[in-house]
C-alpha positions as CSV (number, residue, x, y, z in Angstrom):
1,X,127.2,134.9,113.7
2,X,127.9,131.3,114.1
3,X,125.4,128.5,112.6
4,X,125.2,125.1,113.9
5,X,124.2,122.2,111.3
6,X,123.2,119.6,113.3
7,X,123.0,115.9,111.7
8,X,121.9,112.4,112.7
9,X,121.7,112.0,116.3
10,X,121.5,116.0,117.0
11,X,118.6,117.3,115.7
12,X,118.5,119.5,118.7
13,X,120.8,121.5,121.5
14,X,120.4,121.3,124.9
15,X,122.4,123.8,126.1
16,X,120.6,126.4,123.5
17,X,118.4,128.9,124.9
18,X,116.2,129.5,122.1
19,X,115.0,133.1,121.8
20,X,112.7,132.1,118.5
21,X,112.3,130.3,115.8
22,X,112.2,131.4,112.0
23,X,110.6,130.1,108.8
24,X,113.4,131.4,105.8
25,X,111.3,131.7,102.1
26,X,114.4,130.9,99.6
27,X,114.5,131.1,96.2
28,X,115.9,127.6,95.9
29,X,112.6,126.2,98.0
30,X,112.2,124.9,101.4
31,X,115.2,124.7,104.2
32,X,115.4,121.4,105.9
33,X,113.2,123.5,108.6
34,X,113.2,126.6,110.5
35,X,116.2,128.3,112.0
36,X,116.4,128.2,115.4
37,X,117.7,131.3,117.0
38,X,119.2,131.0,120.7
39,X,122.1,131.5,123.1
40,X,125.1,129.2,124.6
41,X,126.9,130.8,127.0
42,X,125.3,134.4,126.8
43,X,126.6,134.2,122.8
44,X,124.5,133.7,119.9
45,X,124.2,131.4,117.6
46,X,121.5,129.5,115.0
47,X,120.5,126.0,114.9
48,X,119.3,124.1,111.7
49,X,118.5,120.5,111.9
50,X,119.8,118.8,108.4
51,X,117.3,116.5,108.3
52,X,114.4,118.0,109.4
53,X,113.6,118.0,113.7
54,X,111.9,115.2,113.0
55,X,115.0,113.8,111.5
56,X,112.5,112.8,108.2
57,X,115.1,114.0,105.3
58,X,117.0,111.2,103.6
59,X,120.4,112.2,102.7
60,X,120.0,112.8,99.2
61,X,116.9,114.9,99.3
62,X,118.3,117.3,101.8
63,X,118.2,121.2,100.0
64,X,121.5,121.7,100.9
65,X,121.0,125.1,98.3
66,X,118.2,126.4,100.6
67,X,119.6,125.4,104.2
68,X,123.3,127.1,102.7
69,X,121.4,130.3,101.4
70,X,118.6,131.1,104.5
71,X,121.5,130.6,107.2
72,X,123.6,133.3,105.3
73,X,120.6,135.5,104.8
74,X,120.3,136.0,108.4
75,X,124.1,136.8,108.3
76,X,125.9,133.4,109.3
77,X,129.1,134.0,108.5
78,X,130.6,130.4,109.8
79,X,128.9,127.2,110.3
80,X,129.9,124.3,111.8
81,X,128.3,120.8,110.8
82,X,128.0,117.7,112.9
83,X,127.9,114.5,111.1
84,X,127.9,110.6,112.1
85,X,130.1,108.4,110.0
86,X,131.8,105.2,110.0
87,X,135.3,104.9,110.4
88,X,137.2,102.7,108.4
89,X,141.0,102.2,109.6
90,X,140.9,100.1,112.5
91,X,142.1,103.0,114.8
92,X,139.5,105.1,113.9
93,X,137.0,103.5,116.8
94,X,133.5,104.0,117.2
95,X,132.6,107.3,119.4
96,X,135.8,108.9,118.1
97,X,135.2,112.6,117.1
98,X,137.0,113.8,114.2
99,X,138.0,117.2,112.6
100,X,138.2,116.0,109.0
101,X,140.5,118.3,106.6
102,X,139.5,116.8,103.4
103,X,136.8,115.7,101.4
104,X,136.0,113.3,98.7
105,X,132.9,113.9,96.9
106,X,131.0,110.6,95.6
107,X,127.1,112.0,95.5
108,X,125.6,112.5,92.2
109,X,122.8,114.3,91.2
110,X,122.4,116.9,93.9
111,X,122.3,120.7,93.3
112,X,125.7,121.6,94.0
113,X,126.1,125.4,92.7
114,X,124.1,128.5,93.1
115,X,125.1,129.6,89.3
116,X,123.8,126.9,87.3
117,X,121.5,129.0,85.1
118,X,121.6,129.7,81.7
119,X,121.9,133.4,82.0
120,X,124.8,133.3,84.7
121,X,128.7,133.3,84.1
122,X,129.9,130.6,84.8
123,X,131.8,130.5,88.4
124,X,134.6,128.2,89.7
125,X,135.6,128.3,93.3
126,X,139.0,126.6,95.3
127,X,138.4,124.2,96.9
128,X,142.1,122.8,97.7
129,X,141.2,123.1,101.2
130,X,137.5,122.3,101.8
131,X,137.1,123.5,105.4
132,X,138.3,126.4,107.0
133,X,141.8,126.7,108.6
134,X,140.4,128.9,111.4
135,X,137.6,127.5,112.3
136,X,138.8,124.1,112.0
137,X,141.7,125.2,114.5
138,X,138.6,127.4,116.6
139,X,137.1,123.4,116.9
140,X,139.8,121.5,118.1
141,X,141.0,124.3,120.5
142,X,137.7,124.3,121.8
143,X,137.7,120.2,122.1
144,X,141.0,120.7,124.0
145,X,139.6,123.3,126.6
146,X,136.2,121.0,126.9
147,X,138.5,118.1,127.8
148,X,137.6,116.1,125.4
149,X,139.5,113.8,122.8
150,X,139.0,114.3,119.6
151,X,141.2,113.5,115.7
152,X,143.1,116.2,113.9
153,X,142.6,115.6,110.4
154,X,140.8,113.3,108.2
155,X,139.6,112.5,104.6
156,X,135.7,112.3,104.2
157,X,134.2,110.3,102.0
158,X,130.6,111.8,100.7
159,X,128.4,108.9,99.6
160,X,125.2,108.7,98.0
161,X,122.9,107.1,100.7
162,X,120.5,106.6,102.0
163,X,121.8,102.5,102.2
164,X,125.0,102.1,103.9
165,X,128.1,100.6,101.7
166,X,128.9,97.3,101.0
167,X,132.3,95.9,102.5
168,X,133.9,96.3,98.6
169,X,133.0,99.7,98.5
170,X,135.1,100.5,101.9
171,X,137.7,98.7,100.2
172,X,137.8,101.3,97.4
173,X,137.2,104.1,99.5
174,X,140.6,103.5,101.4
175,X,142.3,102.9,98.4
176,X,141.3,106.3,97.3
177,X,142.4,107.9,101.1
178,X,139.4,108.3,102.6
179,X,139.1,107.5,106.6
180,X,136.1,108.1,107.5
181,X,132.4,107.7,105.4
182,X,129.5,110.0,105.8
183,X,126.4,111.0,103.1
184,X,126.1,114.6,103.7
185,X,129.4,116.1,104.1
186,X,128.7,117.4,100.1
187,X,127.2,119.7,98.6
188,X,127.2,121.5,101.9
189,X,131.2,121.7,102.2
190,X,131.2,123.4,98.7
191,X,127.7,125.4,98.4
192,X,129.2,126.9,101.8
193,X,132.6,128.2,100.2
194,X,130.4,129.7,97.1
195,X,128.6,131.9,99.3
196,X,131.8,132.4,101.0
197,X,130.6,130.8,104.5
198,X,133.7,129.6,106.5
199,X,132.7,125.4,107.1
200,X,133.9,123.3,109.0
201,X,132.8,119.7,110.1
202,X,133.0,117.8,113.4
203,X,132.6,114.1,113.0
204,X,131.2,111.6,115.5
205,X,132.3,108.1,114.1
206,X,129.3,105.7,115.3
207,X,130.6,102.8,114.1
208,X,133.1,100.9,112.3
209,X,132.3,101.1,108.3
210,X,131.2,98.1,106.7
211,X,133.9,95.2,106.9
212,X,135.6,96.3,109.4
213,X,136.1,95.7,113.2
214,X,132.7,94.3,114.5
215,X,131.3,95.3,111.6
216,X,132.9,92.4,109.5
217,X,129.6,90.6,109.1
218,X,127.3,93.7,108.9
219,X,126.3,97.3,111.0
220,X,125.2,96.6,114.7
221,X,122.3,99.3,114.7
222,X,122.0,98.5,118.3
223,X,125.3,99.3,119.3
224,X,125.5,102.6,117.0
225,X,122.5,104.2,118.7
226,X,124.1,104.3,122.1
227,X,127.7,105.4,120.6
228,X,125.8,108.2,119.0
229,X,124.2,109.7,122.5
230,X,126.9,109.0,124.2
231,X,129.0,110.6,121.5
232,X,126.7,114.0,121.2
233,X,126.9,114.9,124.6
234,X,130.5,115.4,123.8
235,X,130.0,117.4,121.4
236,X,127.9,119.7,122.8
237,X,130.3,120.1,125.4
238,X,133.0,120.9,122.5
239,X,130.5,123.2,120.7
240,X,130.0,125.2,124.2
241,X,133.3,126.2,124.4
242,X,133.3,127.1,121.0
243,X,130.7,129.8,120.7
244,X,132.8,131.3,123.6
245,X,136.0,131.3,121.7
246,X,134.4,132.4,118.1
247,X,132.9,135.3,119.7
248,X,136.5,136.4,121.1
């Protein structure tokens, strides 16, 4: 079954016929909210709102651990995440959605492993490739069919949050090859592979990171809101064709 994490600016689907709602009890406390069970296209799918459906959830106190484990104990198998970021090379525009394939992690301080107890062995996983090769590829063939323009590829910068960065801080995050700069794109990415959940990420850039294009003198929150609607009805589009194609 496919799970839908939905981030800033989609803390709901439209096009989901919900068929219930579920509180999950985990032992790593409280998800972000309860699941939200429903259908796109006849196909079924669950819907959990990262930061809360009230969107309430900073960044860094998400429970990634709890939202990770109560989607794969309903058997989610595959989620896909939608994220807002900023964009940082000047062809990466605002209202751009991108596919990312790698991942810088920046956070500190968040619970990032399901075996950090005393009495467990301790576990490393890969995580050469952060996101799924088929289900990255199921997302941008869906994208294609929806019509809709999207990036192939992409390194994404996890931040701490919840402030944005300052224009030096961009500065060192393209030196280090990131493109694009989000705060919640880790732990999820790597709790996900632990409990060996398929992940993949679409990302809506909603504005140009700090110091760049018209954001040279600071972020327009005006102009990001509207980029973000706009932006989210695409993907909802993309996401309808691909609960079609993931349950081929």
């Amino acid at each position: 079954m496919l799970g839908i994490i939905g981030g800033t600016g989609l803390t709901q689907l439209a096009n989901l016929e919900i068929t219930h709602r579920q509180v999950i009890r985990t032992p790593y406390g409280e998800p972000s909210g309860a699941l939200t069970f429903g259908n796109i296209n006849c196909h079924q799918v669950v819907f959990l709102a990262r930061h809360g459906y009230g969107h309430t959830i900073p960044p860094h106190l998400v429970n990634y651990r709890a939202n990770l484990w109560a989607l794969h104990s309903q058997g989610v198998r595959e989620v896909v995440s939608v994220a807002t970021v900023g964009g940082i090379p000047d062809d990466l525009k605002p209202g751009s959605i991108v596919i990312p394939n790698q991942i810088i992690d920046y956070t500190y301080g968040r619970k990032n492993t399901f075996h950090d107890g005393l009495d467990e062995t301790v576990t490393h996983i890969d995580f050469t490739e952060p996101y799924a090769q088929r289900l990255r590829a199921l997302c941008m063939r869906a994208a294609s069919l929806a019509a809709e323009d999207f990036v192939d590829g992409g390194t994404y910068a996890a931040v701490q949050g919840p402030r944005l960065e300052t224009a030096a801080e961009i500065n060192r995050l393209e030196r280090d090859g990131a493109t694009m700069v989000g705060m919640t794109g880790m732990p999820e990415a790597c709790l996900s592979r632990e409990l060996g959940i398929d992940y993949a990420a679409m990302c809506v850039v909603a504005n140009y990171a700090a110091g760049r294009g018209n954001s040279v003198q600071g972020i327009m929150y005006e102009e990001l809101q509207a980029v973000v609607n706009e932006t989210m009805g695409r993907v909802r589009n993309i996401i309808e064709h691909l609960v079609v194609l993931h349950a081929c």
